[in-house]
Structure formats: C-alpha cells, structure tokens
C-alpha positions in Angstrom: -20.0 11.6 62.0 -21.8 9.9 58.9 -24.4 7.0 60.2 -21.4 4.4 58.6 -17.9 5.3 59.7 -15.3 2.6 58.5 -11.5 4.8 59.5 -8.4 2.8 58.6 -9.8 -0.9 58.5 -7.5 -3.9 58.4 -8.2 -7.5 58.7 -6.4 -10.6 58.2 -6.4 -14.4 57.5 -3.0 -15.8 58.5 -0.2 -14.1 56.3 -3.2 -12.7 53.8 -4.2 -9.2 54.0 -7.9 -9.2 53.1 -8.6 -5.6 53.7 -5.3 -2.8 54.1 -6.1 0.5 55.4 -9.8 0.6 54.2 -11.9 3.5 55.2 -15.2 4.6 53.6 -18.1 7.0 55.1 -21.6 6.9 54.5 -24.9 9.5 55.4 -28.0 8.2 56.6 -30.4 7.3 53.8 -27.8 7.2 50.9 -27.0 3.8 48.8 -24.0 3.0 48.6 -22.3 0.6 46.1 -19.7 -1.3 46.7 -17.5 -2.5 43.4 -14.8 -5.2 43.7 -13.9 -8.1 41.8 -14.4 -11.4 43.8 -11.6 -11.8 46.2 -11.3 -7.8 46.9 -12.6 -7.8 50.1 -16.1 -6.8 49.9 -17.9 -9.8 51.4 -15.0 -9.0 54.8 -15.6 -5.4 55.5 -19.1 -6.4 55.2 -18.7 -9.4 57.5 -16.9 -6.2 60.1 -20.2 -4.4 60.1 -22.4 -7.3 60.1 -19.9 -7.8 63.9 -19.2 -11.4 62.1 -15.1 -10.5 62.0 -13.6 -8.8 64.4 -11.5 -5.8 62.8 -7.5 -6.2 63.0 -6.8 -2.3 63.5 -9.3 0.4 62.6 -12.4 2.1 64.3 -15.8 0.9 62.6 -18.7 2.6 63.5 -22.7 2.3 62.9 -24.8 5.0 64.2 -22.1 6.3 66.1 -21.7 3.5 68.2 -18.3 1.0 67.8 -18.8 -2.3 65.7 -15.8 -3.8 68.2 -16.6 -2.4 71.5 -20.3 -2.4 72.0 -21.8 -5.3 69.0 -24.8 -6.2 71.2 -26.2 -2.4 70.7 -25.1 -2.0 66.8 -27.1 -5.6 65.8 -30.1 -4.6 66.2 -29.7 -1.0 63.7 -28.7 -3.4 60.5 -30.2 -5.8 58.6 -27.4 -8.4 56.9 -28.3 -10.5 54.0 -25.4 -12.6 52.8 -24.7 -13.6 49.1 -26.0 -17.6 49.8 -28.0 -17.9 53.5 -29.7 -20.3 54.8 -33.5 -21.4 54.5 -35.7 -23.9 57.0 -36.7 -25.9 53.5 -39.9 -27.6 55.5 -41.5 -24.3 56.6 -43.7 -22.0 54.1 -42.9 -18.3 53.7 -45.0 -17.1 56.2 -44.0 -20.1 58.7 -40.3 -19.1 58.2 -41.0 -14.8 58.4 -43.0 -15.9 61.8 -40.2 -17.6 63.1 -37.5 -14.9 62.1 -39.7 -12.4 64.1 -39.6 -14.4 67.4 -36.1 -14.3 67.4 -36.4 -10.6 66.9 -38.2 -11.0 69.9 -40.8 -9.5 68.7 -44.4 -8.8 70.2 -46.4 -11.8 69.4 -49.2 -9.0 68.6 -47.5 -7.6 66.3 -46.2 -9.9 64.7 -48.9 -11.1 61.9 -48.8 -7.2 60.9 -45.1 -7.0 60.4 -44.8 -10.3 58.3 -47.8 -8.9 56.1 -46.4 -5.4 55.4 -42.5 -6.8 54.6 -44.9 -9.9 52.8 -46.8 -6.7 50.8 -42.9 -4.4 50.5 -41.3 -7.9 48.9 -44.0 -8.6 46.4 -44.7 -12.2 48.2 -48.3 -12.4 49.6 -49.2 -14.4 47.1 -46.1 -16.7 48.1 -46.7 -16.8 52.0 -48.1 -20.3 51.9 -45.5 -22.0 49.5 -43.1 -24.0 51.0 -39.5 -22.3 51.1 -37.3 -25.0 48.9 -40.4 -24.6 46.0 -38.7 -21.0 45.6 -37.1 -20.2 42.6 -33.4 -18.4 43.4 -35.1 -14.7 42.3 -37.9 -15.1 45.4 -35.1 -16.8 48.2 -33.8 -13.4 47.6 -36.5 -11.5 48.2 -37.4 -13.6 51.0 -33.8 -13.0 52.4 -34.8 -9.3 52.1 -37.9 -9.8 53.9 -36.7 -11.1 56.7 -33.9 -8.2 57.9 -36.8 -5.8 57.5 -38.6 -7.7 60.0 -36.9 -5.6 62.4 -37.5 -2.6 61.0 -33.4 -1.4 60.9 -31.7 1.7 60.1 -29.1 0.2 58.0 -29.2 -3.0 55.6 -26.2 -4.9 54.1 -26.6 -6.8 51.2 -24.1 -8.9 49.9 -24.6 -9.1 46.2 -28.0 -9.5 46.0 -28.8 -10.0 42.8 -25.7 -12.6 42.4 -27.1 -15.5 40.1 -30.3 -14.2 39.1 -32.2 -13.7 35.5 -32.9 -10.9 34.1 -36.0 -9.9 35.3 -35.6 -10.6 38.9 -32.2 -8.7 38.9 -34.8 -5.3 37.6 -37.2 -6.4 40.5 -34.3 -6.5 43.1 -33.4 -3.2 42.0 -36.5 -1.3 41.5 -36.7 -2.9 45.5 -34.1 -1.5 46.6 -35.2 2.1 45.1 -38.1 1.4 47.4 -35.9 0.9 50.2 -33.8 4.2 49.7 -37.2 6.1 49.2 -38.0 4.7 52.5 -35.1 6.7 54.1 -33.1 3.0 54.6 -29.2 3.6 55.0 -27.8 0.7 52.6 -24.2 -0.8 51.8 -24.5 -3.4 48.6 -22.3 -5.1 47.0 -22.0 -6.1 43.9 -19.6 -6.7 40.3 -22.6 -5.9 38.3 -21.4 -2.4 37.6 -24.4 -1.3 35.8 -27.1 -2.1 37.8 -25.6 -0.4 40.9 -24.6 2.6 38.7 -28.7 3.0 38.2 -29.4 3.1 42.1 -26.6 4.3 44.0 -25.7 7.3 45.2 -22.0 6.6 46.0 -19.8 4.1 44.8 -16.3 2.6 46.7 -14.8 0.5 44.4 -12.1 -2.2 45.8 -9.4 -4.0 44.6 -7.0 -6.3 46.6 -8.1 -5.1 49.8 -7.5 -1.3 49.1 -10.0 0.9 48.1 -9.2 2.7 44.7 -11.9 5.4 44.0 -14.9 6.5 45.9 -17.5 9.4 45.5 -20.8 9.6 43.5 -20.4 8.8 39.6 -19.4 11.9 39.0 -17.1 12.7 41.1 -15.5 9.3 40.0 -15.6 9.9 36.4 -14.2 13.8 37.0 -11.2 12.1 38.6 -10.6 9.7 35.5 -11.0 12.7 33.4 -13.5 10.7 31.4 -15.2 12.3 28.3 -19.0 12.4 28.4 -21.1 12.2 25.4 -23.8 14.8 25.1 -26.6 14.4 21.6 -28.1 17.3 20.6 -30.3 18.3 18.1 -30.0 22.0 16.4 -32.9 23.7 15.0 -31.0 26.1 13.4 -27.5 23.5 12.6 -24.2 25.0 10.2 -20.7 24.5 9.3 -20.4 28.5 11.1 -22.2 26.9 14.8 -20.3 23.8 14.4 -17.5 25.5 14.1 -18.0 27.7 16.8 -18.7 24.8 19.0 -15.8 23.0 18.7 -13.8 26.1 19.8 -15.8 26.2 23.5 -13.4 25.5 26.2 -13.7 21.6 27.2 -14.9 20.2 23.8 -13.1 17.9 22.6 -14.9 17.2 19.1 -18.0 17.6 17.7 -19.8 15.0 15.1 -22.0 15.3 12.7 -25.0 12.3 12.8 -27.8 11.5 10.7 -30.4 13.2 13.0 -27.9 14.6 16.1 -25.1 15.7 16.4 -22.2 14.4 19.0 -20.6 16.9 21.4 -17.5 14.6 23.4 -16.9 17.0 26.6 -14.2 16.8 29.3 -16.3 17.1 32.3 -13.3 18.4 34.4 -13.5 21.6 32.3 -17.1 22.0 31.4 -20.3 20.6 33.0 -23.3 19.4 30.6 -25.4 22.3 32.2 -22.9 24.7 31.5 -22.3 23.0 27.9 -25.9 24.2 27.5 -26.0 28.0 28.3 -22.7 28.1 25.9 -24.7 26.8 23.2 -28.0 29.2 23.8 -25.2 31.8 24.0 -24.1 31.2 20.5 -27.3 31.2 19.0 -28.1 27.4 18.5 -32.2 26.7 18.7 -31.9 23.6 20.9 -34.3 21.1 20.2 -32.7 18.1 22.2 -29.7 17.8 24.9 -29.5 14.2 26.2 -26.1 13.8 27.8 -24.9 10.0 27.4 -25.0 7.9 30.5 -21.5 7.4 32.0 -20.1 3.9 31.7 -19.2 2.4 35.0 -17.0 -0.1 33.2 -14.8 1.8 31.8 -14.0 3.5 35.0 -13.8 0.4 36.7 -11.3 -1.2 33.8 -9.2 2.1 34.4 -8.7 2.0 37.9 -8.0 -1.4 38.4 -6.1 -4.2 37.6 -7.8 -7.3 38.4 -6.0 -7.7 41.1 -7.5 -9.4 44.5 -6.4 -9.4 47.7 
C-alpha cells in the first residue's frame, strides 16, 4: 500500500456532489500536485485527510492506517496548512511557534530547539520577535509552514500555499518545498498555478468537478494527450541531405530551420528525446546542443478539462 491511499472517495453537501468516485495513491517521499480549478474538490479531499470531513463512501488511508476508523492515530503523521488559517495577532513568531508546540504536547525541553530549527528551515530567525499581524502575507505562510513541522510529521498538506502571493515569495515557497521533499517529507499540495507545481512535483492528479481526469508524472500525462515536445538542437555538421533525413525518423513530426537551432516537434508516444538523440548520432549529425523544450502544463490542463466544477 502507498503511504497515501484515497480508493473510491465520495463526499457530499446536501444534493451537491463535491467529490465522485475519487481515488489517487501516493509513495512515501514523493510531491504530489494537485490541479483543479476552484470548486473541483481539492480543498474536500484534503479536508478527508486532514480527518476534518468525514468521507461519504470510500476507504482513505495514511500510513496504512484508516482516516475514518482510527483519526486519533493518523493526526499526528500529517501536517495541514489550509489556504487562509488563523493567527494569535498579539503573540510574536516565536510566542505563537511556542505555543503550537505545547499543544503538540511537546517536551518543554525540547521545545526552544524545535522552534529554532523549523525558525532556521523557514527562513524566519530574524522574524521570531516580530509580532504575528506585522507579517506581510509571503511570511504568514511560511509561518503557517513552520508550525505543522513542529511536529516533525511524515506527511504535510498544503492547501494552495502560495495562493495570493508576489512573485518572489511564490519562488521562496517553492524552493521550500524542494527542501521539504529532499527531506524525505511525503506531500499533497494544491494548487491552480500549473507552472509552479509542474517545477516541483513528482506527480500530478488534476480534478475537475469532483472527478479526477488525469494523473501520473508529467510525462506520463503528456504521453496520454499525445502532446508533441519540442526538442532545439544545434548541428555541427547541418544540410538540406540530414534535414532531410531527419524528418523521415519515425515520430517526427517536422523539422525547422532557426537562425542558430534548428526545431525537431516529436510525438513522444512514438519516440523519446533520448532515443531522438541516438537516431541522430546514428545518422551522422555532430551534435553540439539537444535541449528538449519544457512541457506546458497548461495546455494539458486546457485539454483535459472543461472548466467545469463540481
């Protein structure tokens, strides 16, 4: 069984389906994304885990152990961090990180160690004696972050994280988050910023109306759409006979001449870029540059939805 198990999930509000039939898996230490536009269902599965909502029908599983028959031992495995959560405005950082930890229940002794090292993870030492409601939006997030580490937990789920930030503390929630995973943290996060999850997930589910549509790493997602992928290259050796003979490799679908590359559009399904490469030193071509193009994780999303919510 993966560390996150979700098989068959349903859950309702009244008449409204929020989630139908919903199941997703994910290994221990992996980031997964999860892609929806508001109203899909996202912030409700999440709210399952979290042991918030009580699943309809379905088994839903951290760890192993069931989210709706034993909640009291799956709480204290995950972290949850909600899109807006609530701050103690008269306490400073480190007033309000002490406090989390005692309801942790956590060993008075080690407690100034554990708000240092999540103060150090978070980028927030320098914040610890500012009062909470001085915080710009970028650091309540991070301080929202440092308190579900407090505890140290197997499993964290963030609901969009980085919703309603700037620029720069969107990279800075991100490049945390690669610490995180690098850390060996299992994490869910949601999000409708496509890009940004695209650069530090490993898997993606992406939701629409309650129902998930596509899930799998990028690839996998982009091989079932039958995308075409981009790859640059740069021939030492380039003419109209290589060219030619290019174009007529199985799962090209055109080649381009640039000013300084040229553009080979390949049907993944048919021919990997690595394989795209040995084909080429096959035919002769000096390669002095192969840079594949990234995938674009809105175009797959536009494709396999259609805006609908649940």
């Amino acid at each position: 069984m993966e560390y996150v198990e979700i098989r068959n999930l349903w859950v309702r509000y009244g008449k409204t389906v929020a989630v139908r039939d919903l199941s997703l898996s994910i290994p221990k230490g992996e980031v997964y994304g999860f892609i929806g536009p508001n109203g899909a269902g996202k912030t409700t599965t999440i709210k399952v885990l979290a042991t918030l909502l009580a699943p309809m029908d379905g088994g839903v599983y951290i760890g192993g152990i069931s989210v709706r028959h034993q909640p009291q031992r799956v709480r204290p495995l995950f972290g949850y961090m909600p899109d807006f959560f609530g701050v103690y405005e008269d306490l400073t950082v480190n007033e309000y990180l002490h406090f989390f930890a005692a309801a942790y229940r956590m060993d008075r002794a080690k407690r100034k160690a554990v708000v240092g090292d999540v103060l150090a993870l978070t980028d927030l030492a320098a914040k610890q004696n500012t009062q909470v409601d001085a915080l710009s939006r970028g650091m309540k997030q991070r301080l929202g972050l440092a308190r579900v580490l407090l505890h140290d937990p197997e499993l964290l789920l963030l609901d969009e994280p980085a919703s309603g930030l700037d620029p720069r503390a969107r990279i800075e929630i991100r490049e945390l988050l690669k610490e995180l995973r690098n850390m060996g943290k299992t994490v869910l996060v949601s999000s409708h910023i496509l890009h940004e999850l695209s650069q530090m997930c490993t898997r993606i589910g992406i939701i629409e109306a309650g129902t998930m549509v596509a899930q799998g790493s990028l690839d996998d997602i982009y091989r079932q759409l039958s995308l075409h992928r981009t790859v640059h290259v740069q021939f030492a050796n380039p003419s109209d006979e290589l060219l030619a003979r290019v174009k007529g490799i199985a799962g090209v679908q055109g080649v381009e001449r640039e000013v300084d590359r040229i553009s080979i559009h390949i049907r993944e399904e048919e021919l990997a870029c690595e394989d795209l490469l040995d084909r080429l030193v096959a035919l002769g071509a000096r390669v002095r540059m192969f840079q594949p193009e990234a995938m674009d994780m809105e175009t797959a999303f536009m494709k396999l939805t259609e805006g609908k919510v649940a």
